[in-house]
N, C-alpha and C positions, 0 to 999 in steps of 0.2 A: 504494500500500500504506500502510496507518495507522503510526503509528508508537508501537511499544508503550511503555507509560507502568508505572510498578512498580506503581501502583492506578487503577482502574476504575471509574467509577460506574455506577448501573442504566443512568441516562442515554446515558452514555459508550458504553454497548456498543449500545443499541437506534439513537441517531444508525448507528451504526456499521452494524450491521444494514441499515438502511433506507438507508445511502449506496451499498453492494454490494448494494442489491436481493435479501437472502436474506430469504425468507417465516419468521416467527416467531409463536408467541403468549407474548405476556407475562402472569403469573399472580403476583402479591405475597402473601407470605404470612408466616403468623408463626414465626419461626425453628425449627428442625426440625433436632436431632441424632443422629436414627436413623431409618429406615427405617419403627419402631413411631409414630414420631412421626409420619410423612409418612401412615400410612395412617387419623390419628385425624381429619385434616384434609378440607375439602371442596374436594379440587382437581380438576381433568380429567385426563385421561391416564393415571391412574397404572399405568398399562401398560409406561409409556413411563418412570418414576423409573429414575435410575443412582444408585449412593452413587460415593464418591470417596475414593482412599484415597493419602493422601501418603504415603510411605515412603524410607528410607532405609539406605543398607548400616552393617552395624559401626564402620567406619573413619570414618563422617558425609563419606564424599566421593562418593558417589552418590546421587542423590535420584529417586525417579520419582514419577509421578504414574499408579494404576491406573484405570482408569476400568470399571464392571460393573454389567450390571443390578440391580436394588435387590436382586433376590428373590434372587441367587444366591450363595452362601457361596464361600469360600474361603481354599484352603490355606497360610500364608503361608511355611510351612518348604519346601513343594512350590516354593514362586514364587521362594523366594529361593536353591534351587539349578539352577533354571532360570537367575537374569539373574544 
């Protein structure tokens, strides 16, 4: 098992990839902070885009991390009396 590091390089995770034999494709591209942004771009898949949403309770001592298809919206007052 790798031993995780507090930062990652592109490098770092593709060795990584390729040491565990998981199938990947790698696509660089230029920085992109909404979803608007991802669809003005020329990439593959975008079927396949997730956003990512860091969050955190009131008190700052719960943190999660949401992960959801690009296209699909969400409730956060709904989410936050679910967890």
């Amino acid at each position: 098992m790798a031993v995780l590091r507090e930062f990652f390089s592109a490098q770092d995770i593709i060795d990584f990839l390729n040491e565990q034999n998981i199938p990947f494709e790698f696509y660089q591209h230029a920085p992109a902070y909404s979803i608007d942004d991802l669809e003005a771009l020329a990439i593959p898949h975008k079927e396949d885009i997730v956003k990512n949403l860091f969050l955190r309770d009131d008190k700052k001592r719960n943190y999660y991390l949401v992960t959801l298809p690009g296209h699909k919206k969400i409730d956060l007052k709904e989410l936050s009396e679910k967890i």
